[in-house]
N, C-alpha and C positions, 0 to 999 in steps of 0.2 A: 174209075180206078180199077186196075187187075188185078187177081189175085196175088199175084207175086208181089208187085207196089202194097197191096196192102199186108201182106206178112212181114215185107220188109219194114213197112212203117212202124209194125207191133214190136216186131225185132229189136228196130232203135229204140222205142218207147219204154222195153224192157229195159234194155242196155244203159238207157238216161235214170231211171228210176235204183237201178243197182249202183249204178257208180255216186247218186246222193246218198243210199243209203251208205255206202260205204267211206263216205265223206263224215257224213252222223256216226258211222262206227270208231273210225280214226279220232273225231271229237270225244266221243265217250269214254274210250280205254284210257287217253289221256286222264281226263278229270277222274274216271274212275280209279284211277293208280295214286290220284293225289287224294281221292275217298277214303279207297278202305285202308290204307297207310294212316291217315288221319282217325277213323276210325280207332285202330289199331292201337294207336300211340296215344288211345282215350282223349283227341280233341274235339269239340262239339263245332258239328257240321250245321250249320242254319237250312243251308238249302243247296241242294245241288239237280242243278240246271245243266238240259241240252239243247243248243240251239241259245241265239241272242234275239233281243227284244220282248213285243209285249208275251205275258203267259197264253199259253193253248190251252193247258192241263197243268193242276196242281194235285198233286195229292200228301199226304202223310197220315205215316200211319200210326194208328192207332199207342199213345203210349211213346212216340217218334220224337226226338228234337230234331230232324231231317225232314224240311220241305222236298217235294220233286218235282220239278215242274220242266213242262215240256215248251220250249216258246218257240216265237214265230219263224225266225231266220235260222236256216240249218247252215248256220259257220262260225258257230264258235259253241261256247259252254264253257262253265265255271264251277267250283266246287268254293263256294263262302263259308268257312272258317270262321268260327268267332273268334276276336281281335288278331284278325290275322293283319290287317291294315291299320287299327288304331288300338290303344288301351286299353284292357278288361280288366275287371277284379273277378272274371268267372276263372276258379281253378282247372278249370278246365279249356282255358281259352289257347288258341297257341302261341301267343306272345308269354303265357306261362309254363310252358312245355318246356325240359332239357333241349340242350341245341343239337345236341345229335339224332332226336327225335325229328324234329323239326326240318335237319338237312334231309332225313330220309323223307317224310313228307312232300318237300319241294321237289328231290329226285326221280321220287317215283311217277310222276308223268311219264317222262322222257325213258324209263325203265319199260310202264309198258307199252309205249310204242314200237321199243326194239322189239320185245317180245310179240307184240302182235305182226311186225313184220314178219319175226321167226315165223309164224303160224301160216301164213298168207303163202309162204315162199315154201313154206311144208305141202301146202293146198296145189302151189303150181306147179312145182318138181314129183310129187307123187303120180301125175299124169306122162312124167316123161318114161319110156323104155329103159333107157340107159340114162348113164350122165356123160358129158363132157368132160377129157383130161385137159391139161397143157404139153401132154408128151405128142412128138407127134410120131404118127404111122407112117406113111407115106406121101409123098412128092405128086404132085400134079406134072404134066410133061414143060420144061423150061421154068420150073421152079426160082425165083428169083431167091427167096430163101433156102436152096438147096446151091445155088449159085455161090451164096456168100460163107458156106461152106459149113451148115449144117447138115445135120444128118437123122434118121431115121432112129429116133427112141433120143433124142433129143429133147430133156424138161424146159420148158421156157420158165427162167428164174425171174428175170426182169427187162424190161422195156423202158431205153432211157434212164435209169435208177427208180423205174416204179414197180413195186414190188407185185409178181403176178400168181396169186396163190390159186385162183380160179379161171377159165376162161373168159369173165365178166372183166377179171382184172385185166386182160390181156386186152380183150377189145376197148377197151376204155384208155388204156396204155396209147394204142394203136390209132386211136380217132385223133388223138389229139398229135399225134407226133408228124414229125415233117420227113414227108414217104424218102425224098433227097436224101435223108440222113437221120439212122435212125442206129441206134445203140441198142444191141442184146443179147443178153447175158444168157446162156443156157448150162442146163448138169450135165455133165456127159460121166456117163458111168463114176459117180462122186463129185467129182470135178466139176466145179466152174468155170466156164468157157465165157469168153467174152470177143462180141464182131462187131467192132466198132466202125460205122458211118459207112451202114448197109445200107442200099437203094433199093427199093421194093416198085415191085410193078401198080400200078393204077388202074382204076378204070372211072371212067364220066358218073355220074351218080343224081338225082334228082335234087342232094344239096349239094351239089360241087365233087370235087374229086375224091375218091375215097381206095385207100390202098386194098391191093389184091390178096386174099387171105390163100395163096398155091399152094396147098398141102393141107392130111386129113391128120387128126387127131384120134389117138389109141382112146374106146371104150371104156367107160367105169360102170362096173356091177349095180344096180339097186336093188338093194333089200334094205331091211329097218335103219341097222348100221348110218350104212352109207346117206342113206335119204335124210335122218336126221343131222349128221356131221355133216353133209352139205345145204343144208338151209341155213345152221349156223356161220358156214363159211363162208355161202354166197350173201348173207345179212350183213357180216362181218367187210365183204366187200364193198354194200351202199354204199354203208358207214365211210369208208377210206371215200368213197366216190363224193359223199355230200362234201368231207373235209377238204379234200382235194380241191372242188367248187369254190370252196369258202378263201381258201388260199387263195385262189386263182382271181378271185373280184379282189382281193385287198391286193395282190399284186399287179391288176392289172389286166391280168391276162384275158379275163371276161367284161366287159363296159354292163351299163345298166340297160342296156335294150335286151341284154340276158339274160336277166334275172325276169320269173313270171309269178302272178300270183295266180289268185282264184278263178278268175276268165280265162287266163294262159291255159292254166292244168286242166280246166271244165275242156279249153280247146284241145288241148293236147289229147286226154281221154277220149273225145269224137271222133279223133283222130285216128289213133289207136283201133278203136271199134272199128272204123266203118272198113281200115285194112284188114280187119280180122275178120269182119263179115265176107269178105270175098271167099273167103275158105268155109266160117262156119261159126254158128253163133259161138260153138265155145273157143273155138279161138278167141274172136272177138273176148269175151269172156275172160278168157287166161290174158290177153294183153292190156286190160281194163285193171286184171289184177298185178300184172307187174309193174306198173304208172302206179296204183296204189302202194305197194311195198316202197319204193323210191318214196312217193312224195311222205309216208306216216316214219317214215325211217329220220328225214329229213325235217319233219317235225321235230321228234324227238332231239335231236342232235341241236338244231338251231336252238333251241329252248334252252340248252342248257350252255349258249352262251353268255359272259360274263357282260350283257347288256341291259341298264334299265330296264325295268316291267315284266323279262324276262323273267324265268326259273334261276336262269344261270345267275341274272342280277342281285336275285334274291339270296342266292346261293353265296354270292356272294359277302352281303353283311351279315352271313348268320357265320362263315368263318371269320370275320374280322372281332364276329363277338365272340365266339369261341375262342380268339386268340388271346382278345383284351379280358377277356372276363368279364364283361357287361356288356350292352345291346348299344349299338348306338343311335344317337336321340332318333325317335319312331318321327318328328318331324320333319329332320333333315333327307330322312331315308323317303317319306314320302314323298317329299319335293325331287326327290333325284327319279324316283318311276314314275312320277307324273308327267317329270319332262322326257323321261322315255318314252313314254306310254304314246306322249303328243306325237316325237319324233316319230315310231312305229305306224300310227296312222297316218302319217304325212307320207309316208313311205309307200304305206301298203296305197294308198290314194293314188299316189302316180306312180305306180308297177301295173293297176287296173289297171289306170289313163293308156299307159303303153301297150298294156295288153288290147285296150279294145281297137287303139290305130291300129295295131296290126292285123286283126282279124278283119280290119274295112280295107286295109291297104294290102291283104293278102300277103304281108311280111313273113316273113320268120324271125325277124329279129338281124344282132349281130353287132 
C-alpha cells in the first residue's frame, strides 16, 4: 500500500470515528436536557446512561443519587427518573412533581437538540466568507428566470406557496417542485410579484434531472450579528424542512423506501465524506457536520410528536392531566407506550431492513 492509500485510509478512519462520536454527542445533549431540567425541577435521577446495553463504566459519585454509566452500544441513552414509569412515595420522584415541571422536563430533550444544532451550524457558517441572500444580482446569459420576467434586486419570497426565508429554503423549495411549472413569488421594491407556471431550464444530474439555478445572488456581510441571526435562521429552516418531510410521508408524497434510519444516515455520512474528501479533509468535515445538524434537528422535532413512547406521547398525558386535574391511571398510560414502544421497534427494524437492501442493491431508495 502507498503512501497516499494509506493517508487516505487514516483520513476515513478519522472521518468514521467523528461522525460516532458525534452520533454519542447528539445522544447526550438529548438525555442531558432531560437531566439537568430534572435536576432543576429537584427530581431524583437513578442513573443516567449513554449508549444502550450491557455497562462499560459506571461511576457515582461520592454523596450522588446519580449513577453514570457508560454502555456498550453507541445509539441510544436514557436519563431514569424515579417513578417516572411507575408509583413512588419518594417526594421527590416525578410522578410527584407539578405538571408544569414535568412538561418542561419531557421538553427539554428536543430544546437541546435545537440548540445544539444552533451551535453546529454557528461552527459551519463561521468558516464561510460571506453568506448567501435570496435577492438576486445578476442573470446568467438566456436566463430562464430572467425570461419569465424577473429582474435584478429581485427577493424571492416563495416557491409554490413555500415560504423562502433563506437560500436553504429556496433550494429545498426548488428540488422538489416540477421544473414544467413552477410558482414564484418575488418583492420588488415592497411589492409582491407573483409568476405563475414558469418553466425553468434543466440539466441531467447523477439523481435524475435537476433544474438550472441561471443567475447569481447579492452578498451578505459576516460579522457576529449576522453569523449568529443566521444560524438561527438557517436551524429555523431544518425545522420547516423536517416538518415539511413529515407532511409529505402522511400525505403521500414520500413512500417508505424514503424514510432512512441508522445504516441509511451511517451511509449517507460516507457519503458525504468521501465527496468532501476529493477537495479536503475539512470539507469532508463541514459536510459530516451539515448531515449532523439535519439528522439532531430531526431528532429533536420527531421526539416531540404526539406518538406512544415518544416525548411528544408523553407530553401528551401530562396536558390531559393538567387539563383534568389528576394523572391518568399510570396503567392505562403504560400500556398505550409499550404498545408504542413495540410499534417504534418494529419500525425502526424494517427501515434498517430497507436500509441494508439498498446499500447491497446499490439503490437510493424512492
Amino acid at each position: 500500500m502507498n503512501q497516499e492509500a494509506v493517508f487516505a485510509a487514516l483520513q476515513n478512519a478519522a472521518l468514521a470515528v467523528i461522525a460516532v462520536l458525534l452520533f454519542g454527542l447528539i445522544v447526550f445533549v438529548h438525555e442531558f436536557g432531560h437531566f439537568i431540567t430534572a435536576k432543576w425541577a429537584g427530581i431524583r435521577v437513578n442513573e443516567f446512561a449513554v449508549g444502550m446495553g450491557p455497562a462499560v463504566f459506571k461511576f457515582r459519585p461520592k454523596n450522588s443519587e446519580t449513577q453514570y454509566t457508560l454502555r456498550l452500544f453507541p445509539i441510544g441513552g436514557f436519563c431514569a427518573m424515579e417513578g417516572e414509569d411507575s408509583e413512588s412515595e419518594d417526594s421527590a420522584a416525578f410522578g410527584n412533581k407539578p405538571v408544569w415541571k414535568r412538561i418542561l422536563v419531557v421538553s427539554a430533550g428536543a430544546v437541546m437538540n435545537v440548540l445544539t444544532g444552533i451551535v453546529l451550524m454557528i461552527v459551519v457558517l463561521a468558516q464561510e466568507p460571506v453568506f448567501t441572500s435570496t435577492t438576486i444580482a445578476q442573470f446568467t446569459e438566456n436566463s430562464a428566470f430572467e425570461a419569465a420576467g424577473l429582474q435584478v434586486g429581485d427577493q424571492f419570497y416563495s416557491v409554490n406557496g413555500y415560504r423562502t426565508y433563506v437560500d436553504r429554503d429556496f433550494s429545498y423549495a426548488m428540488a422538489t417542485a416540477d421544473p414544467e411549472s413552477v410558482d414564484i413569488t418575488v418583492v420588488r421594491d415592497g411589492q409582491k410579484l407573483e409568476f405563475q407556471d414558469v418553466r425553468l431550464t434543466t440539466k441531467e444530474s447523477a439523481g435524475g434531472e435537476v433544474i438550472v439555478f441561471d443567475f447569481y445572488v447579492a452578498p451578505v456581510e459576516k460579522n457576529l450579528g449576522t453569523l449568529l441571526g443566521r444560524a438561527c435562521t438557517e436551524t429555523v429552516s431544518v425545522v420547516r424542512l423536517v416538518w415539511s418531510s413529515l407532511v409529505g410521508l402522511v400525505t403521500g408524497q414520500y413512500g417508505f423506501r424514503d424514510l432512512s434510519g441508522p445504516v441509511g444516515a451511517a451511509n449517507a455520512l460516507s457519503q458525504v465524506a468521501s465527496i468532501g474528501l476529493q477537495t479536503g479533509f475539512l470539507t469532508a468535515l463541514n459536510n459530516i457536520l451539515s448531515i449532523m445538524i439535519v439528522i439532531v434537528v430531526n431528532l429533536g422535532i420527531v421526539n416531540l410528536l404526539p406518538l406512544p413512547a415518544l416525548d411528544g406521547g408523553r407530553l401528551v398525558f401530562l396536558i390531559l392531566e393538567g387539563i383534568r386535574r389528576k394523572p391518568v391511571n399510570p396503567k392505562y398510560e403504560g400500556w398505550v407506550h409499550a404498545a408504542g414502544f413495540a410499534l417504534i421497534i418494529g419500525l425502526m427494524v424494517a427501515v434498517t431492513f430497507s436500509d441494508i437492501l439498498r446499500l447491497f442493491s446499490g439503490g437510493t431508495g424512492g
